[in-house]
Structures are given as structure tokens and as C-alpha cells.
C-alpha positions in Angstrom: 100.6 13.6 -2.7 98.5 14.0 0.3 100.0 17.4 0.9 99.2 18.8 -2.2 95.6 17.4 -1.9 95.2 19.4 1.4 96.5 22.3 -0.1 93.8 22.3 -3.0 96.5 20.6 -5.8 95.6 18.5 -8.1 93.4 15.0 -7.7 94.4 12.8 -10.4 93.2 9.3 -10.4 95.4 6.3 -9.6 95.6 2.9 -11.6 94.4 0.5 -8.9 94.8 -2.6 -11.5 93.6 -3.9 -15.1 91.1 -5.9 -16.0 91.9 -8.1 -19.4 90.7 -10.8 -21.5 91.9 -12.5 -24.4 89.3 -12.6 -27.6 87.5 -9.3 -26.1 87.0 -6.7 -28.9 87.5 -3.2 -28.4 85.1 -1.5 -25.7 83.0 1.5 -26.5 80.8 1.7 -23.4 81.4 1.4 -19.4 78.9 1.1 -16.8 79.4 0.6 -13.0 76.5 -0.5 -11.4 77.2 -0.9 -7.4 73.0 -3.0 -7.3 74.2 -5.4 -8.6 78.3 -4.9 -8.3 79.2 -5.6 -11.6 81.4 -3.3 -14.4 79.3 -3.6 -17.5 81.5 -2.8 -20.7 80.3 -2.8 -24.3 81.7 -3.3 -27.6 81.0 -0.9 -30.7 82.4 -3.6 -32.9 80.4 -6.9 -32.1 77.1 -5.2 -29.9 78.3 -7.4 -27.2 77.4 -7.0 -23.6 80.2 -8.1 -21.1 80.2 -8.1 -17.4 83.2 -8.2 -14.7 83.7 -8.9 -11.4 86.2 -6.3 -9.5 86.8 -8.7 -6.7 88.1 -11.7 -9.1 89.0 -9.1 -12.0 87.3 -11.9 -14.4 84.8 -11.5 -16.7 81.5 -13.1 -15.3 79.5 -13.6 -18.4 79.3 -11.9 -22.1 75.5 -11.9 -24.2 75.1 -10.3 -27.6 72.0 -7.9 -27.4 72.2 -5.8 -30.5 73.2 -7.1 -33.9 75.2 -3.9 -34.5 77.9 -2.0 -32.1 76.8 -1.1 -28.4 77.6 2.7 -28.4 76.1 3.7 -24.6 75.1 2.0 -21.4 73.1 3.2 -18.3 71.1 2.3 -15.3 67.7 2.8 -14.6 68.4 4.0 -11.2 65.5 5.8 -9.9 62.7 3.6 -11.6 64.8 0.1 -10.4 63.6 -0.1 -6.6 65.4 -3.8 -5.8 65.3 -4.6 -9.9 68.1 -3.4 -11.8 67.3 -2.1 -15.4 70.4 -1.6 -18.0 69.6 0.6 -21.1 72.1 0.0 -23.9 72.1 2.5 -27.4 73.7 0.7 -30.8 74.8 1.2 -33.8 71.8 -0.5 -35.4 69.9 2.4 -34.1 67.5 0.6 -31.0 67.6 0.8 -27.9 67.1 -2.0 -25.1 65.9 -2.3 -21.6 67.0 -4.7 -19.8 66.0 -6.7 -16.7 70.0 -7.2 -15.8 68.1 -8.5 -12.0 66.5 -11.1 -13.9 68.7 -12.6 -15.8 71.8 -12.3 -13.2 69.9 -14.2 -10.6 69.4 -17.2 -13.5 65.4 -16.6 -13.8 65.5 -15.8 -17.4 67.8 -15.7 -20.3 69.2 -12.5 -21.7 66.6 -12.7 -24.5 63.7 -13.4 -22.5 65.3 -10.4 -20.1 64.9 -7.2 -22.6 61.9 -5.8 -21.1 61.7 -3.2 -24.5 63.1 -2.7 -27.5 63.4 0.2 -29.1 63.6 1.9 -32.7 65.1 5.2 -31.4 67.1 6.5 -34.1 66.8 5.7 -37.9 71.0 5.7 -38.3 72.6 4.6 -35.0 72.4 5.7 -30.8 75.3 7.3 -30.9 75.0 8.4 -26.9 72.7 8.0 -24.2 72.4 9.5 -20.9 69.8 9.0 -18.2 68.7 12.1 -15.5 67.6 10.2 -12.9 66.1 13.6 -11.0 63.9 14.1 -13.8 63.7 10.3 -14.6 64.2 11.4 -18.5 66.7 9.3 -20.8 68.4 11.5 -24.0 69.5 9.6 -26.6 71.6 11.4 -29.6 71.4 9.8 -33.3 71.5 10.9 -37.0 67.9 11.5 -38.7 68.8 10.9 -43.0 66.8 12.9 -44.6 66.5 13.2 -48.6 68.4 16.7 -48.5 70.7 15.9 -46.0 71.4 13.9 -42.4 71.0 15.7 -39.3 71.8 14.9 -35.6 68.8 14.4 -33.5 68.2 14.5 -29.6 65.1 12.1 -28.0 63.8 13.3 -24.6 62.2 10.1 -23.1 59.9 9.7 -20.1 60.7 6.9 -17.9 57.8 5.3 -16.8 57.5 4.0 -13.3 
């Protein structure tokens, strides 16, 4: 209650309403980007890339950018300026940059939209998260090696 709030009590979030779609796998991955107002999710099963409107609660348009699961999604924030740039980890072990700006405003397909592709981690991106004071993205994976597999941290240096 408002009371307890004043008093220092507990802030627990409130279901405001559900977004749902028939023939949508399971989602891994959720990213609000308020550029370009749009709730990105991602599914681990199909390395689908789905976007939804808040206003209409419908999804606005689904593209497939890994051929494995999408584990992690972020934004470019700092390094954007007016261009938004969506970084998605999968299971398949790459990770893309993508010109979401581009390709939401119709100027190129999603394909022609990945700005870089990456081999980050031999066996999967199990997680990546993006410090946009030190414009560095860290992406966890698993490194196989002949004597055992080992998780691995990447430090990378945004560019701008």
C-alpha cells in the first residue's frame, strides 16, 4: 500500500497486463528499449527475435537471427546517438550487432541489418551484459578444451 511505501515497506511490482501470442516458443531473453519503444524478447529454442508493441500489446514483427537459441539481448546505448544497435548472444556461440534503426524504419532487411557477426564463444553465449559507462560488453560462454570445458568471460571494447 501507499502507506507502507512511505513508511520504507516493501515495493513489489504490480501486473499491469500480459502480453501473449499463439505459436510463440518459450522466451529466454527481454529487452526494453524506450529509442525505439519496443519490448524485444528472444527465444532459446528457435534463435528467434520478436518485438512488441506496449501500446497495442501485439507483436510487431518476429526475424530469425541465429540458427541456434538467443540466450541474451542488449542495447548499444552509449555508442547509438539517434541509431539504435541490439546485440543478441546464442546458443550457436556468435554474437550479432544489429542496426534495429535500420531495419525498423524499412531501409534494410534484418539480414542486410547485422552490422557484425561474431564468433564469441566456441560452445554457446550463455549471457551478455553491456557497461555503457565504460562502453565494454561481457559475454560468458564455455571454452572445451581436450582435458576438460571451462567457463570463459570476454571483455569487449565498443567502438564508437
Amino acid at each position: 500500500t501507499a502507506a507502507e511505501r512511505a513508511d520504507g515497506g516493501q515495493h513489489l511490482p504490480t501486473i499491469m497486463f500480459r502480453i501473449t501470442a499463439e505459436k510463440c516458443p518459450a522466451q529466454s531473453a527481454l529487452h526494453w528499449s524506450s529509442k525505439v519503444e519496443l519490448l524485444f524478447s528472444a527465444s532459446e529454442q528457435s534463435g528467434q527475435l520478436f518485438a512488441w508493441g506496449l501500446e497495442s500489446q501485439a507483436r510487431k514483427f518476429v526475424v530469425r537471427l541465429h540458427e541456434c537459441g538467443v540466450t541474451g539481448l542488449l542495447e548499444l546505448t552509449k555508442l547509438s546517438g539517434k541509431t539504435s544497435f541490439l546485440v543478441t548472444g546464442s546458443k550457436d556461440g556468435n554474437m550479432c550487432v544489429w542496426d534495429m534503426g535500420a531495419f525498423i524504419e524499412g531501409r534494410k532487411t534484418a539480414e542486410e541489418s547485422v552490422r557484425a557477426h561474431i564468433n564469441a564463444h566456441e560452445h554457446g553465449v550463455h549471457c551478455i551484459v553491456y557497461s555503457e559507462a565504460q562502453g565494454l560488453v561481457f559475454s560468458a560462454g564455455v571454452f572445451k578444451s581436450k582435458e576438460k570445458n571451462t567457463s570463459d568471460v570476454l571483455v569487449w571494447a565498443c567502438d564508437e
